[in-house]
N, C-alpha and C positions, 0 to 999 in steps of 0.2 A: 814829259810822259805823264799819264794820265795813274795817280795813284788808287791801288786796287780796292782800297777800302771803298773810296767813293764811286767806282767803276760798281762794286758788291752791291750797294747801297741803291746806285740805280736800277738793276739789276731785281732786285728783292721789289720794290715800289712799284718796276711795272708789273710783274708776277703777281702781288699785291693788286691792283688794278685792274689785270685780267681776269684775276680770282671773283672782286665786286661784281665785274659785267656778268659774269657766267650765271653768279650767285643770283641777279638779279634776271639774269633770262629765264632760268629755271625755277625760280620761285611764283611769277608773276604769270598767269592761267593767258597768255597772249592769244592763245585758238579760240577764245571766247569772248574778247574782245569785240564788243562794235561801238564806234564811234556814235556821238551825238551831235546832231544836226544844232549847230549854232545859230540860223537863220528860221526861227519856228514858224515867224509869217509867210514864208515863202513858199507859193504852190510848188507842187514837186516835179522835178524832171528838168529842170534849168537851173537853181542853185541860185547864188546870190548875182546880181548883174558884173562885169568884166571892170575891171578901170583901165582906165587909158593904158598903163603899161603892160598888166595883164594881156590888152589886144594887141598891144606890138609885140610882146613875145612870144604868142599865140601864132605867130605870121611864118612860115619857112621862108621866107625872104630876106624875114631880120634878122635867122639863123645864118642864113648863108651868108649875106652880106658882114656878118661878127666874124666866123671864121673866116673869109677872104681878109680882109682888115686884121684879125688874127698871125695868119701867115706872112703877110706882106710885114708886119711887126717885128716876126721872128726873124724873118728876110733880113730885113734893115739891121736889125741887132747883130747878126752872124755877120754882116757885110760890114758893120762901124768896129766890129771886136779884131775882125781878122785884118784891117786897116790900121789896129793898132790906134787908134782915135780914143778908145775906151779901154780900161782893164777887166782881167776877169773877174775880181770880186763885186766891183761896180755892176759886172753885167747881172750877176748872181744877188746881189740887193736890188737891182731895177725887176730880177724876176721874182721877188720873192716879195716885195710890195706889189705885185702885181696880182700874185694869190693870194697875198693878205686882206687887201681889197676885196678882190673877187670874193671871197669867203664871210666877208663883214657882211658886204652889201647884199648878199644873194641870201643868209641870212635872215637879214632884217627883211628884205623883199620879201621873201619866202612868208614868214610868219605875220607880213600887214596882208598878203594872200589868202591866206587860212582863216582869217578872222581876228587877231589878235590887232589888241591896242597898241596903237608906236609907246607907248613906256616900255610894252615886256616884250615888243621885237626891237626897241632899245637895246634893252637889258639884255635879249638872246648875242644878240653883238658885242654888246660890252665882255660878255661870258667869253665867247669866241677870239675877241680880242686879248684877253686875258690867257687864253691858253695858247694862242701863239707865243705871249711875250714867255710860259713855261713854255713853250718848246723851244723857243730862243736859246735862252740860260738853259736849260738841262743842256744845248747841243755846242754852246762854247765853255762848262766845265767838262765835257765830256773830250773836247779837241784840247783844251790848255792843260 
C-alpha cells in the first residue's frame, strides 16, 4: 500500500507545478507575441526550402500508409497477447517504448524543422527523455 505521506507529497508537487504553468501563462503578454523570422535572406511567401523528410511527411500517402501499418501492428499485438505467446506487461512495455520513441524522435524532428541546431533539438530530446524516466518512478512509487 502506497503510504500517505508520500501519496501527500505527490499530490502537493503537482499543484506546485500546475500553480508555475498558470503563473507563467498569465504573466507572459502571449496576445502580443509575434515570432521572428529565422531565415532573413529569404524572399517571402515560401519560407526556407523542404528536406527530404519534411517532403515525405508533407505527403497524405505517408500518412495513410503509417496508420495502416499502424493498425495492422495493433492487430498483430492483440492477436500474439490473446494466443497467449506474450504477456501483458511485455505488451504494455512494447507500447510504451513505442511512445517513448515516438516522443523522442518527433521532438528532435520537430525542432531540426523549425530551424534549430541538432545540439538543442538534442538537447529538446534529451529533456523529453528525462521526463519520461520522472514519469516512470513517480508511477512505480506511486503503484509499490
Amino acid at each position: 500500500m502506497v503510504n500517505t505521506a508520500y501519496l501527500a507529497s505527490t499530490v502537493v508537487m503537482g499543484l506546485l507545478g500546475v500553480g508555475v504553468f498558470v503563473l507563467a501563462q498569465r504573466l507572459r503578454g502571449w496576445e502580443h507575441y509575434t515570432p521572428r523570422v529565422a531565415y532573413g535572406d529569404i524572399d517571402a511567401g515560401h519560407g526556407r526550402p523542404a528536406t527530404g523528410l519534411a517532403g515525405v511527411a508533407g505527403r497524405t500517402s505517408t500518412w495513410t500508409a503509417a496508420y495502416i501499418v499502424l493498425v495492422l501492428g495493433f492487430l498483430l499485438g492483440a492477436t500474439v497477447y490473446a494466443s497467449g505467446a506474450i504477456t501483458g506487461p511485455s505488451m504494455i512495455a512494447a507500447l510504451g517504448a513505442l511512445v517513448a520513441v515516438y516522443l523522442v524522435g518527433g521532438i528532435y524532428f520537430a525542432m531540426r524543422e523549425h530551424g534549430r541546431p541538432s545540439a538543442q533539438a538534442a538537447a529538446g530530446s534529451a529533456v523529453a527523455t528525462g521526463m519520461l524516466f520522472v514519469v516512470a518512478i513517480t508511477v512505480l512509487l506511486v503503484v509499490s
